[in-house]
N, C-alpha and C positions, 0 to 999 in steps of 0.2 A: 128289441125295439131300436128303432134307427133314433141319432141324436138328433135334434134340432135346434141346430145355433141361427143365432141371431146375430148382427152388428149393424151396432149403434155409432153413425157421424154426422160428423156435418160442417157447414164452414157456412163465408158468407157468399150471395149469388150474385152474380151481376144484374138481375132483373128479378125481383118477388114473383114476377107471371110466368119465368121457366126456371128449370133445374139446372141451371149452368153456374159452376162454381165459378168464383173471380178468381181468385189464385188456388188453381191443387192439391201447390205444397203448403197449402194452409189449411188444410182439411182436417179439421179434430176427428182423431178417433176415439171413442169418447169407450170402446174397449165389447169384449163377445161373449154372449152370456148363454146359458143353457135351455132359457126357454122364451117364449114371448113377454110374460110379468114381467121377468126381471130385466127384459130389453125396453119394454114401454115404462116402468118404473124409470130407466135411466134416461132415456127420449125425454121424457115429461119435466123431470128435473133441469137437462140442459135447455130442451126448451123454453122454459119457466124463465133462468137465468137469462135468456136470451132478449126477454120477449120487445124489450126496449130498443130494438134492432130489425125492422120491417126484410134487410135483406139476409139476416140470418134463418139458414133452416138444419134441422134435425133429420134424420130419415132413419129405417130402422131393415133392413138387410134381410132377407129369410135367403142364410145361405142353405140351408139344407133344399130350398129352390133350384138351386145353381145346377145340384148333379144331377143326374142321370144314372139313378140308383140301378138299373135294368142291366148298364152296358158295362162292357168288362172296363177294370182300369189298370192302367199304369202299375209296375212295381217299385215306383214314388209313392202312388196315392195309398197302398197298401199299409199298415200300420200293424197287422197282426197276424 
């Protein structure tokens, strides 16, 4: 069974009505977890802390999204 990682970050936005971060290099990585629970567990939490902050946002990552499980890969992406 393939993994499904998640990551959790966020920072602050220049505008609450888009997803554009203000500074990049200010982006919390708030860290990647092994399944959705324990990624919306940590979302919810930072959120929570945030919530006094209209241009702070959370977001939650489904990197197992990203690939392309079908297509060959790299012997980088290889692990075993």
């Amino acid at each position: 069974m393939a993994q499904r990682l998640h990551l959790v970050f966020g920072g602050e936005l220049v505008d609450p009505q888009r997803n554009v971060f203000k500074n990049v290099d200010d982006i919390h990585i708030v860290g990647l977890f092994p399944d959705y629970e324990s990624a919306y567990d940590a979302w919810k939490a930072e959120a929570q802390r945030t919530v006094d902050n209209a241009h702070m946002r959370y977001f939650i990552a489904h990197l197992h999204k990203l690939r392309e499980e079908e297509k060959e890969t790299s012997p980088t992406e290889e692990l075993g």
